[in-house]
TORSE-492660 format. One record per atom (N, C-alpha, C): y, z, x. Coordinates in steps of 0.001 Angstrom, whole numbers, plus 500000, padded with zeros to 6 digits. Atoms other than C-alpha are relative to their C-alpha. Layout:
N
YZX...
END
This chain:
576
499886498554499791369787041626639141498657500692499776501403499284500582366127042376637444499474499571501559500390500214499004365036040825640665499999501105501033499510499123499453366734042209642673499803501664500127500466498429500184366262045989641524498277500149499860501529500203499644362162044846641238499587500283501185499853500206498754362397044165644804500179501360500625499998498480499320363565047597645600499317501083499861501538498817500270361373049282643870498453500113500577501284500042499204358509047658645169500029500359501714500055499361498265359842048623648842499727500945500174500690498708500225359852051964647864498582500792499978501073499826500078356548051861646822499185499687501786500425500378499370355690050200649942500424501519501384499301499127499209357195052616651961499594501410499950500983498306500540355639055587650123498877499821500775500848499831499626352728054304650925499536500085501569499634499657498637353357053902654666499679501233500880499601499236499894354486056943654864498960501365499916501215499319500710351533058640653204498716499899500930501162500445499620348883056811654419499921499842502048499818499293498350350431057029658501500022501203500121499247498893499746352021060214658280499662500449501469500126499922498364352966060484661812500816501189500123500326498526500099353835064114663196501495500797499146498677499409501123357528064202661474499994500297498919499775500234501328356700063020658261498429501429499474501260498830499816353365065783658756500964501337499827499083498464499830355801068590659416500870499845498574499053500316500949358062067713656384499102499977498562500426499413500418355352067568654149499227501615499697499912498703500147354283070938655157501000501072499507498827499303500514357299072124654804500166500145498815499767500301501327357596071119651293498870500179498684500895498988500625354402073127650354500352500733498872499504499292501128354733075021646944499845501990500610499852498696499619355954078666647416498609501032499870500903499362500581352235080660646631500535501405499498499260498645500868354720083514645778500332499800498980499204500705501354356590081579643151498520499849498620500735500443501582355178081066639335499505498324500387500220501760499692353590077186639637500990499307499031498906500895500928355885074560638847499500499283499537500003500374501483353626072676636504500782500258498982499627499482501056354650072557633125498899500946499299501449499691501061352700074695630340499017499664499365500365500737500655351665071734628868498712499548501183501105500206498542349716070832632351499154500911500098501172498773499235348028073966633390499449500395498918500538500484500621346938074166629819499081499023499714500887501282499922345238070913630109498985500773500898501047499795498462344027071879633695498879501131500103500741498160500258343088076056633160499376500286498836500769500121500974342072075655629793499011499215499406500815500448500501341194072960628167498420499442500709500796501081498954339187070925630844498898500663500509501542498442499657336813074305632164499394499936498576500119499584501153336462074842628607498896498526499732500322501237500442335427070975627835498539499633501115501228500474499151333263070526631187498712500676499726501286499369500199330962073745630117499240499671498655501064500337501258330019072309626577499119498358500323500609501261499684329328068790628349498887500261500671501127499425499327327046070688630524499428500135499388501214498783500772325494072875628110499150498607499292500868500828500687324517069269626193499000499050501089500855500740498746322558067914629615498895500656499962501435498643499864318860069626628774499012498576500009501382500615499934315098068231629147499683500475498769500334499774501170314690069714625908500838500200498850499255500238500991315617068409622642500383501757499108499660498520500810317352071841620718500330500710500295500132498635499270317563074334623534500450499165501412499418500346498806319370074341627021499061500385501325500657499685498702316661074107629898500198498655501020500122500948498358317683072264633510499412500536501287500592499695498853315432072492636116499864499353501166499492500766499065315846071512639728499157499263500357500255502184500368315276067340640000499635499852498922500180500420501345314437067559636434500760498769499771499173501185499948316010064156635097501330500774499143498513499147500380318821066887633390500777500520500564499245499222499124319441068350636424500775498820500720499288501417499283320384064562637993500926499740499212498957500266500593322416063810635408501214501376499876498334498830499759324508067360635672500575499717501179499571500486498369324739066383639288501178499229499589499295501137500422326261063494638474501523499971498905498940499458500641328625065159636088500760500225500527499102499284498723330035067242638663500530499328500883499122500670499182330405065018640876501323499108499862498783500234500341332507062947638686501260500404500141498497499456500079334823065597637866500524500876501224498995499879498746335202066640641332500790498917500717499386500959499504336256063098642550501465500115498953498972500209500571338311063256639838501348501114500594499554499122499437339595066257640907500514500318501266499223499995499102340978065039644188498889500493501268501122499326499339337834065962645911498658499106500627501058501069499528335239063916648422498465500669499592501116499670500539332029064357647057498491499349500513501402500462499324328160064023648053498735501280499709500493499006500223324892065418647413499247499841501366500917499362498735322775067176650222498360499757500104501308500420499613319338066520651254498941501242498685500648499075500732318543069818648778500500499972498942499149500241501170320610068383645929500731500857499080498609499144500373323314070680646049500908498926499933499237500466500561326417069150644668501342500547500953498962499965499020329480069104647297501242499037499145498299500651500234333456068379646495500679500892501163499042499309499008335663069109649413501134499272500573498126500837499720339461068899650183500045500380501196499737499945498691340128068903653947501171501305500329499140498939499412343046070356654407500922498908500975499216500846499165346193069261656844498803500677501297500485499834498448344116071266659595498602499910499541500827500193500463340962070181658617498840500517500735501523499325498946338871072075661757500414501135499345499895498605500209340018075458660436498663500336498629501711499570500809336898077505658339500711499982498824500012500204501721336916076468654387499603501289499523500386498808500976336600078761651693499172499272499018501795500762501080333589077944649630500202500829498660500450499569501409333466078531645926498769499227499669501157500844500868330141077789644084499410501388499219501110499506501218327592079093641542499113498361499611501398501047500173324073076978640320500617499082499028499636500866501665323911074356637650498860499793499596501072500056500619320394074820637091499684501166499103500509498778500828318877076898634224498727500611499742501579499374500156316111079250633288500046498441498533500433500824501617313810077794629938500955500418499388499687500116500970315805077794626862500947501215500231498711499314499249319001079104628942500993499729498874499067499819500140322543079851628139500991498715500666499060500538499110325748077409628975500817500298501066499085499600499074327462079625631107499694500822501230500638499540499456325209081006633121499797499298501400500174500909498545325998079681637070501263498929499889499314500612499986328125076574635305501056500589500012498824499543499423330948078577635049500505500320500939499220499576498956331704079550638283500163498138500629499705501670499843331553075279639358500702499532499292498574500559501133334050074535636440501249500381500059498664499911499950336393077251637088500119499350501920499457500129498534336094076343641163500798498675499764499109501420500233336969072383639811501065499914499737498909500266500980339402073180637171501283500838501107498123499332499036341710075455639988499786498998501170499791500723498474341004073289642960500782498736499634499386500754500343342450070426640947501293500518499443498595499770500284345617072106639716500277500756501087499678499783498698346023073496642977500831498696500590499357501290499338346343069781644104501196499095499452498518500357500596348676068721641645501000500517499844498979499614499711350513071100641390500785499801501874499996500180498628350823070552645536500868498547499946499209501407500333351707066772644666500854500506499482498597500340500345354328067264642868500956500582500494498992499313498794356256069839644926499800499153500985499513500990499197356037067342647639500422498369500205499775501102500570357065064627645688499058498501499988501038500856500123353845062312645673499880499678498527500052500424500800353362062445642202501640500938498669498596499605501005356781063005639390499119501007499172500169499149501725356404065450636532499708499341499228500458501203500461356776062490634933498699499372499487501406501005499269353880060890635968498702501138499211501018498885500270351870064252634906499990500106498813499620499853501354353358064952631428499046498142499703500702501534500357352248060847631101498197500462499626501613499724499401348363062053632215500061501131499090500144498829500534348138065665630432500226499049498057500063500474501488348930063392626838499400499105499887501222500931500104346931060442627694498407500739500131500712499318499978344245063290628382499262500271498371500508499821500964344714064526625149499915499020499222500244501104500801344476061554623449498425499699500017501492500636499721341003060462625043499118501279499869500577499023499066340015063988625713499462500107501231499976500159498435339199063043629115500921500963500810499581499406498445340257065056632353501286499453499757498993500655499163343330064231634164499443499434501293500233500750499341342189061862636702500872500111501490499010499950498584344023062908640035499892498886500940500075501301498746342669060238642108500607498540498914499240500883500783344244058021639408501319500079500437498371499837499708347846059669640250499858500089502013499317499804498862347690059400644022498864498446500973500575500886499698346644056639646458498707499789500515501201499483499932343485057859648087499588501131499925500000498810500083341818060675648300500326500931501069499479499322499031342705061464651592501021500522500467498456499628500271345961061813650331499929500927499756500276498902500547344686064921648518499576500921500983500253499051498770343614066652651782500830500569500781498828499104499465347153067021652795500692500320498891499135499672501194348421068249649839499858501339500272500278498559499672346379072134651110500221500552501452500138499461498755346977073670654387498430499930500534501491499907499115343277074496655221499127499561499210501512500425501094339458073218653553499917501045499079500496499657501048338367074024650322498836499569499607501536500649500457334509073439649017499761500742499299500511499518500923333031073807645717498947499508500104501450499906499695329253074060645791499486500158498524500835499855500983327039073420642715498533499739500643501150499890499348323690074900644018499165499138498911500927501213500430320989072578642951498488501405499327500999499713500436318392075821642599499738501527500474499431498581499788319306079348641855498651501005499572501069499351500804316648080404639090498750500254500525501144499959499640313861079568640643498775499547498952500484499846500731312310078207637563498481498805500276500839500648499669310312075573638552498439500538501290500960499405499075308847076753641803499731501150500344500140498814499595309252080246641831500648500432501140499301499642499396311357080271644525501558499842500255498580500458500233315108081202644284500736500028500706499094499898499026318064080543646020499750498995501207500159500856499477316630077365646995501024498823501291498859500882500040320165075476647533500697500906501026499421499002498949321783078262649283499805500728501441500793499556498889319312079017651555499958499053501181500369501412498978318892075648652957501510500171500673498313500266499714323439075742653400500156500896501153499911498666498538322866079211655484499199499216501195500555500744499270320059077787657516498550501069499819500960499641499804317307080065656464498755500114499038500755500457501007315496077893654025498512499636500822501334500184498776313065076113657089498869501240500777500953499113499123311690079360658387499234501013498633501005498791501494309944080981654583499414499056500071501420500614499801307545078124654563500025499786498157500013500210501327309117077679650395499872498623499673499870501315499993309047074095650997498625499434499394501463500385500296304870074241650201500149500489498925500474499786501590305143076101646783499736499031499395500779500989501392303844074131643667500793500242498830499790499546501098305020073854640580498800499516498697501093499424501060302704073741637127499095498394500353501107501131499451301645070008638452499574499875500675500612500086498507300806070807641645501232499295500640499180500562499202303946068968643169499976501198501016499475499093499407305049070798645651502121500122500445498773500088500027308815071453646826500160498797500849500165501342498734308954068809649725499001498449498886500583501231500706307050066366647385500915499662499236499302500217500722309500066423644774501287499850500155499038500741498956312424065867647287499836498792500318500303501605499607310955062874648422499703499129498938500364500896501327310111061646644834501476499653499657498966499909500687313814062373644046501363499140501382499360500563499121314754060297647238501041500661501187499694499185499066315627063026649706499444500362501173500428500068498615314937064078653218499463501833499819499968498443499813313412067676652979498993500089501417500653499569498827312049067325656658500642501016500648499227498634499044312827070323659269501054499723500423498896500581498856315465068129661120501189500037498690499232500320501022317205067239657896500434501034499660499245498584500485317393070745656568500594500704500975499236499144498727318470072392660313501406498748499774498282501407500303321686069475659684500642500256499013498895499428501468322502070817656514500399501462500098499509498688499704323077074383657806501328499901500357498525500113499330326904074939658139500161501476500547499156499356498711328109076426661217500649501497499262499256498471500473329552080338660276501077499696500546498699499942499660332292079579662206501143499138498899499144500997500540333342076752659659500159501092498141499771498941501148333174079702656679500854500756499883499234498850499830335899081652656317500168501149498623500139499575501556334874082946652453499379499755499164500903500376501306332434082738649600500587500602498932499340499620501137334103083422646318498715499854499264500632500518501158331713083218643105500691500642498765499537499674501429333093083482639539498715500183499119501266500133500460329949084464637542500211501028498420499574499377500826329897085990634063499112500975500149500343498385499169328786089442634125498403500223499546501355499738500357325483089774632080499619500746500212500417498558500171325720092863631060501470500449499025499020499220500995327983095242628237501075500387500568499186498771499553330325097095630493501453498975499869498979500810500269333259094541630278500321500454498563499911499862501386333161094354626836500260500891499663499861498454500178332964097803626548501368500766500391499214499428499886335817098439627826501382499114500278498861500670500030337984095602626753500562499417501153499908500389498646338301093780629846499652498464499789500350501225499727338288090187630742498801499399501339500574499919498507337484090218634381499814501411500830500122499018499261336114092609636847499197499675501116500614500360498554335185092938640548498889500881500032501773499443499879331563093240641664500274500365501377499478499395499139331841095830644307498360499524501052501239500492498976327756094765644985499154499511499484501443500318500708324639093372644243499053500494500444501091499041499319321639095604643881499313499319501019501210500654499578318882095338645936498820500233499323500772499646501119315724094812643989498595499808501041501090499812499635312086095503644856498789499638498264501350500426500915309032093698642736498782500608500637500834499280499320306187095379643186498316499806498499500924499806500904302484095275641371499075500847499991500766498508499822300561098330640517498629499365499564501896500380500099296618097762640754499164501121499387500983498917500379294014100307638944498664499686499194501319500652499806290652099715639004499143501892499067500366499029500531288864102106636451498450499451499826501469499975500817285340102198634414500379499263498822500297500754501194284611099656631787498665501077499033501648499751501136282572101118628735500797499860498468499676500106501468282458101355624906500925500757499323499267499369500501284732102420623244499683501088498401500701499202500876283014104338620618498883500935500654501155499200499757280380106032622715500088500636501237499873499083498643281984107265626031500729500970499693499020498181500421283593111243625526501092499311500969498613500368499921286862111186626049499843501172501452500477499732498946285948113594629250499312499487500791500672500801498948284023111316630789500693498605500839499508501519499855286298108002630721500761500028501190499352500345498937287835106398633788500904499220499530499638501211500546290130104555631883501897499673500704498416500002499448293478103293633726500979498965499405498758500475500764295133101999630636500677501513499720499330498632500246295845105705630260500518500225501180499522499018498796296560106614633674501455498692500117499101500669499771299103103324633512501164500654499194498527499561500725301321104705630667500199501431500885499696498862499448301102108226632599501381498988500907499365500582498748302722105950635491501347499912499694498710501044500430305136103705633790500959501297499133498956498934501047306580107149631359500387501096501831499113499153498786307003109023635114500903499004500999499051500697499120308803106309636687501168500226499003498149499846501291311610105922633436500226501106500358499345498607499872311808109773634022500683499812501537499742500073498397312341109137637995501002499167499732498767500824499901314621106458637083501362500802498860499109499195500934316763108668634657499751499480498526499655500400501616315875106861631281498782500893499380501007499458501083313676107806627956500704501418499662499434498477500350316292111283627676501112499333499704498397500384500248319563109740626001500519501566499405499370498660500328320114113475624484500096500979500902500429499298499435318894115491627135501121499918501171499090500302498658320688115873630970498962499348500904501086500885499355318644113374633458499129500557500393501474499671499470315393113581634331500059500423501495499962499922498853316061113295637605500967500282500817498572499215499398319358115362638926500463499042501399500190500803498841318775113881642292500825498132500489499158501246500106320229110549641137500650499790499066499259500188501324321957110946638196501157499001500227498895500428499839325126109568639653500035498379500554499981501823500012323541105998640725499576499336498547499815500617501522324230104293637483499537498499500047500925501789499777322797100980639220498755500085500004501723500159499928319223102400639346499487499619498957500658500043501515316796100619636733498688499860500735501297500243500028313506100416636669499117499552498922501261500868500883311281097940634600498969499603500341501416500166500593307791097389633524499853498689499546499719501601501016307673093410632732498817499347499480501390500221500518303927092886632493498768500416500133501750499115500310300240093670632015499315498709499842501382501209499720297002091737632876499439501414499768500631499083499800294554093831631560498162499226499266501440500563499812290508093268632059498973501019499114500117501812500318288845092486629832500785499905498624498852499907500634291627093256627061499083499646498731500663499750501154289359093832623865500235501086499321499501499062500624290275096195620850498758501329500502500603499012500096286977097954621138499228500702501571500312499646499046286396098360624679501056500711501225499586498890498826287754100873627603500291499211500982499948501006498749289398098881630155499765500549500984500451499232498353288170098850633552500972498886500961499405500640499292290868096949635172501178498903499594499114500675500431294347096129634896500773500325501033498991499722499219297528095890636795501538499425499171498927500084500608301266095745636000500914499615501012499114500144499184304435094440637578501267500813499792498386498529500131307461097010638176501851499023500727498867500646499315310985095664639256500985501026499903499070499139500316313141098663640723501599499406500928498536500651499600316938097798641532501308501083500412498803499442499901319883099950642859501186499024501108498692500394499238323163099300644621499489500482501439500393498944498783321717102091647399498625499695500147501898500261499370318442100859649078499736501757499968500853498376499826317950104766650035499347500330498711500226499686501295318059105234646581498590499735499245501417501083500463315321102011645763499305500693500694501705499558499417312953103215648132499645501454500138500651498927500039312928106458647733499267500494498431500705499769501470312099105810643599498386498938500640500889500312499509309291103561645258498914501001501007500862499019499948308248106504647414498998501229499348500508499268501284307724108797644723498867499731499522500648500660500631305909106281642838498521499755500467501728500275499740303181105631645369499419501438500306501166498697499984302537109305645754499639500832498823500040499523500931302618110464642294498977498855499417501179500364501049300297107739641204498703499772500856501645499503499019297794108392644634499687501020499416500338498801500319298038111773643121499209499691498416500903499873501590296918110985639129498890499085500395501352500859499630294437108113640401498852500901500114500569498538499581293199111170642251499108500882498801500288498917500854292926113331639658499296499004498903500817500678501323291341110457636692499068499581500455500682500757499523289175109218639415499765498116499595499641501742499530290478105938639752500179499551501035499925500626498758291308103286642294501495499532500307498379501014500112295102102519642541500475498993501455499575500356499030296925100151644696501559499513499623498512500506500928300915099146644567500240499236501380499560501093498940301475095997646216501040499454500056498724500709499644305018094803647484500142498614499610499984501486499808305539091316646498501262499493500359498967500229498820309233090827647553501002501344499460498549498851499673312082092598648552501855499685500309499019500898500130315741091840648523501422501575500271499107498810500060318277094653650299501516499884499131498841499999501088321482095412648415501231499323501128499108501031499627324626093408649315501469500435499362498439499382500264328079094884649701501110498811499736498688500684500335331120092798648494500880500499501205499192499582498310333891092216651499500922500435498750499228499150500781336466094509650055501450499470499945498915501332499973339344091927651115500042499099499476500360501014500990338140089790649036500534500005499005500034499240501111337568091166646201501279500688499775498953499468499838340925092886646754500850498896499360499241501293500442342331089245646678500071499965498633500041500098501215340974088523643801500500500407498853499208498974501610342353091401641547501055500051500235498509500543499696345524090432643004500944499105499387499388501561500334345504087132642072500033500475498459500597499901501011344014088227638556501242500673498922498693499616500563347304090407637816501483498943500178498961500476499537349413088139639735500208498739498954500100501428500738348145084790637106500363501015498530499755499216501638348643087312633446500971499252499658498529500418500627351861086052632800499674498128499792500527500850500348350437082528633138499363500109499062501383499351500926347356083857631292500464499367498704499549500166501503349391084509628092500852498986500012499326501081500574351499081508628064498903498993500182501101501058500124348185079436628348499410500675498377500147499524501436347294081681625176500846499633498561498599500224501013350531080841623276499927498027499693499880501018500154349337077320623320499255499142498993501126500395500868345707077530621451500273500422499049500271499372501912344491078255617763499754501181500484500215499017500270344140081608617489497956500469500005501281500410500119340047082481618358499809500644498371500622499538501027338291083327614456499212499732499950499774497931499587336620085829614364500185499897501302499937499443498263337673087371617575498490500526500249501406499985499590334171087260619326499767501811500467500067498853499518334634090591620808500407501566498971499769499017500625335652092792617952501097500784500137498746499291499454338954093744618977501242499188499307498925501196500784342231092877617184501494499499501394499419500732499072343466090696619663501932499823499250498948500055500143347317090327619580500843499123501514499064500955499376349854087493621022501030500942501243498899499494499587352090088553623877501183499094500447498918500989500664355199086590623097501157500194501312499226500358498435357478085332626049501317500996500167498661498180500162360303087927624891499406500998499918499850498775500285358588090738623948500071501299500489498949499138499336359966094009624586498998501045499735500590499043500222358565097278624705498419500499501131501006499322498955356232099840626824498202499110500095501765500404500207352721097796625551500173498887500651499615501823499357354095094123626510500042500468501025499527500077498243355153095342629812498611500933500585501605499504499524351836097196630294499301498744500149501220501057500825349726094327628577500499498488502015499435500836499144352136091801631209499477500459501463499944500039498608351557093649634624497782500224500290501005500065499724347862094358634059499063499396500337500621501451499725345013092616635107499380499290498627500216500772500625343852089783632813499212500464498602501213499771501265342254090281629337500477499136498621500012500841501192341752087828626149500808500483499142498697500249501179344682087450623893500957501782500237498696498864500122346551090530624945499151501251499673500509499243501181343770092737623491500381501450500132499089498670500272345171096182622068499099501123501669500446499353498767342915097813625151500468499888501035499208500460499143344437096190627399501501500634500222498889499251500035347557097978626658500269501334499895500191498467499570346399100906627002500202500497501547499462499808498802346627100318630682498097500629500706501431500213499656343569101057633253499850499580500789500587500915499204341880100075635788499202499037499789501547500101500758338488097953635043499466500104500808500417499434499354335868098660635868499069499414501313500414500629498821334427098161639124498203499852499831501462500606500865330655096450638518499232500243501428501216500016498990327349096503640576499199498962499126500675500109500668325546093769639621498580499801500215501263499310499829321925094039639248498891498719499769500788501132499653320913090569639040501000499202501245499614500798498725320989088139642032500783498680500004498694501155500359323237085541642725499974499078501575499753500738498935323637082511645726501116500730501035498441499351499617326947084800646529498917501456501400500526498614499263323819087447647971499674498814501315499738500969498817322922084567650493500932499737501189498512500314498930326253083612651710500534501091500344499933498572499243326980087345652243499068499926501358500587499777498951324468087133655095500796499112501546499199500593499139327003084693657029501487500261500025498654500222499986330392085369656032500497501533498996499937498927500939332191087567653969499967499477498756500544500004501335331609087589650171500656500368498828499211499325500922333299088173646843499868499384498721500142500900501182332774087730643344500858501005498707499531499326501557334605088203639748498827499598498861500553500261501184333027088943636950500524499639498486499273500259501777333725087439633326499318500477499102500646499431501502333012088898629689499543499069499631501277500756500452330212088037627994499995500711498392499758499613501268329599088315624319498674501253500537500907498434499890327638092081624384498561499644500937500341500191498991326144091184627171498957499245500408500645500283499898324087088909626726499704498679501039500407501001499446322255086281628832498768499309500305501166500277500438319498083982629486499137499888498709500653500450501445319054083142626186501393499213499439498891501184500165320934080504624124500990500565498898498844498713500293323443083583622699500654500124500916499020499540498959325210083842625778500918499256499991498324500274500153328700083589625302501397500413500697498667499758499683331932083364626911501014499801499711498865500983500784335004082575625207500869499661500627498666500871499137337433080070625871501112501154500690499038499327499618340200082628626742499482500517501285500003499481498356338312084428629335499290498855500564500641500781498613336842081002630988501462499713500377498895500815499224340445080071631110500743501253500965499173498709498603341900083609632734498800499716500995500515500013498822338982083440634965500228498875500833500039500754499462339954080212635860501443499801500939498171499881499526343927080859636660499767501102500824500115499371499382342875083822637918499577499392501539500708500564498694340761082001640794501481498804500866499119500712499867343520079376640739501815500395500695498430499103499539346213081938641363499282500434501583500305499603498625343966083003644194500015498982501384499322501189498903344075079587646118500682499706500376498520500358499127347511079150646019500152501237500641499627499237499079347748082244647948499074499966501527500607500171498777345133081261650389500022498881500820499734501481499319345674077322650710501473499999499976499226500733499571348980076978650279501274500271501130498876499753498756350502078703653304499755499252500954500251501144499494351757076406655369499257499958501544500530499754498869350084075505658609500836499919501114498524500124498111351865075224662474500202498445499696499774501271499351353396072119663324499340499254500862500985500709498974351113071310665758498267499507498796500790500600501656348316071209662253500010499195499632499682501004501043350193069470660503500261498576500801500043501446499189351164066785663340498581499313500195501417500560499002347334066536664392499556499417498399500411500776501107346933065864660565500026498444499783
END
């Protein structure tokens, strides 16, 4: 009888696999059919999407953060031997993750699930995995951890509504997980991976850009640029970095193809785009500030670098009258104290300097350095220059604080008899968010809460609450006007008492650049932002806490199943 019932089981198996591995246009239609509702709550257990939304995002960004070129401090720079081994990270846990994987001729980092209709245009999630010097962990990696950690419970949850892999089988994996701390291994629970491509209606691709910062060569948006197709025509391929390599040298050292032909091959088609998502943490106060987890970036400024030149009189500093001097370390602070006024700062008591713009709250304007000739206590400089970096949401806005600027300091040059010059060095227009997107997103973001807090109801309690707020549980019964606020709103860490106050959040501009400003130039565009400890970033203080990597990550996760898992035509799913 043990025989016997052996025997049947193994037909079964045999038969699964058949079944799986032909799927001819019936058994195609029947799995479609048997797609998970993207309306419905996910039928994981708690114990799963816990594993998947929490712990595992949570676990991949401290494995990251320990991948540096320097012992003490978190710096990866692109082909550094830290940046190969994050590669290599990623790629893991996207295979693991049910996901075909490969790196690109510009050593971007690719995982992608097909789909049953596998010609229809993918939705692309990514963010970098390279860092400035003596960077932050979450800075870029988070948006590649949460794209992993939902694209893989996307797929399982997908398996098991179409009966590929049991509950069973999952609960087994989610405790052998925690045992090892290891992942859940999806390509462990299913037979190949190409099995995992019909588990989504349409493509999915997560992108870990290879070279966002720009730290090495000075030129950013390396990775992204090359994916659009308009890396070959800037001529960034000759920069240098501090050894003289150049970019194209250090491709080919690192066993890559950075010829013209190679990079025009790695450009993907616009037609095959149908979305750029980025999850990025916000790096900056205003979250925080107003008790918030997540919030949509409505844009990214556009920023203008620029270097001011002034060419004065060298003399002594003890023996030239103060009527006579040409000196344009004075005529620089004149400069740099009428731009802050033009930009609205240096009056926190007062009403703005500048009426005219009071109401763009994205304009900044900074002062970041000084070369000054020949920079001695007792002598009168005769020659220095400074670099300015102005930024709004509203180009009109940027260039008309840049107009100003060059006629108000032709005019004092003028008048100190000096020599000024203000030279452009780049430029970068501002970049609207698709509003459908972004729409999605804060959709999904209310639509995952109720997940949210039962992924909350599972951890320790954070101590101290990082954010200063007395965070409070929202408990699967509870009753009353704050719970049912706290429940329909969008997402925020442990319930926090702000949160129940109710609200919109707030809608962001952000004011540094991102791979997401790139892929805006082909497709449409959309990014969430996550809280940051008081806003910091680029330095090895920048903090995100577990709670909001895991809402940002359900959040994103809630947004896939509403975009992958509707089902496709019959004619899709047969050609699958």
């Amino acid at each position: 009888m043990q025989h016997g019932l052996a025997g049947r089981r193994a037909l079964k198996v045999v038969l699964a696999v058949a079944a799986v591995c032909l799927l001819p246009a019936a058994a195609a239609a029947a799995l479609a059919a048997a797609a998970p509702d993207p309306h419905k709550p996910p039928q994981l257990s708690d114990a799963a999407l816990f594993q998947l939304l929490y712990r595992e995002p949570n676990h991949f960004l401290q494995a990251l953060g320990n991948i540096s070129d320097t012992e003490g401090s978190l710096t990866r720079t692109f082909l550094s031997p830290a940046h190969r081994r994050a590669a290599g990270k990623l790629r893991k846990w996207m295979a693991a993750a049910g996901m075909f994987t490969w790196a690109d001729q510009m050593a971007n980092v690719h995982g992608v699930v097909k789909g049953l209709d596998a010609d229809a245009p993918a939705i692309f999630i990514g963010s970098h995995y390279d860092t400035v010097v003596d960077g932050g962990k979450y800075d870029g990696a988070l948006g590649v951890v949460a794209g992993i950690s939902a694209v893989k419970a996307l797929l399982l949850e997908a398996a098991v509504s179409n009966g590929v892999v049991s509950a069973a089988e999952v609960e087994r994996a989610v405790a052998a997980a925690g045992t090892s701390g290891e992942g859940i291994d999806l390509a462990e629970l299913l037979y190949d991976q190409a099995q995992a491509g019909r588990l989504i209606a349409t493509p999915v691709r997560i992108i870990g850009f290879a070279d966002e910062e720009g730290v090495r060569f000075h030129s950013t948006y390396l990775g992204s640029r090359a994916l659009v197709g308009t890396l070959a025509d800037v001529g960034v391929l000759r920069n240098i970095d501090h050894s003289g390599v150049s970019v194209a040298e250090a491709l080919e050292q690192a066993g890559f193809d950075p010829s013209p032909a190679s990079l025009r091959k790695m450009a993907i088609p616009r037609e095959k785009i149908r979305a750029y998502v980025e999850v990025h943490m916000e790096q900056g106060p205003r979250l925080q500030a107003a008790g918030r987890a997540l919030g949509p970036v409505a844009a990214i400024a556009g920023q203008s670098r620029l270097q001011a030149e002034i060419v004065g009189e060298q003399g002594h500093a003890g023996t030239v009258p103060m009527s006579l001097r040409k000196d344009p370390m004075a005529a620089a602070a004149e400069i740099m104290a009428g731009l802050e006024r033009s930009c609205n700062g240096g009056n926190a008591d007062g009403g703005p300097p500048n009426p005219d713009l009071a109401s763009d709250e994205s304009l900044v304007c900074t002062v970041g350095s000084m070369s000054i000739w020949p920079n001695a206590g007792n002598v009168i400089p005769g020659h220095l220059n400074f670099t300015l970096d102005i930024r709004s949401r509203w180009d009109a806005n940027r260039k008309q604080i840049i107009a100003q600027l060059e006629q108000s300091m032709q005019a004092l040059c003028a008048r100190r008899g000096l020599s000024c010059r203000l030279h452009v060095k780049n430029e970068a227009a501002a970049v609207q968010s698709d509003e459908e997107v972004v729409e999605h997103l804060m959709e999904a973001s209310v639509q995952a809460d109720q997940l949210v807090q039962r992924l909350f109801l599972q951890r320790q309690p954070l101590s101290p609450d990082p954010y200063g707020q007395a965070a409070q549980t929202c408990a699967a019964g509870a009753e009353g006007a704050a719970a049912d606020t706290a429940r329909s709103s969008p997402v925020l860490s442990g319930c926090a008492a702000a949160q129940a106050a109710g609200g919109a959040p707030p809608v962001l501009v952000s004011g540094a650049g991102h791979d997401a400003m790139v892929f805006a130039e082909v497709t449409k565009m959309g990014m969430l932002f996550v809280r940051c400890k008081d806003g910091i970033s680029h330095s090895p203080l920048e903090y995100v806490s577990p709670d909001d990597v895991a809402a940002a990550t359900a959040t994103l996760y809630q947004y896939l199943r509403k975009e992958l898992l509707a089902r496709p035509s019959p004619a899709a799913a047969a050609a699958a």
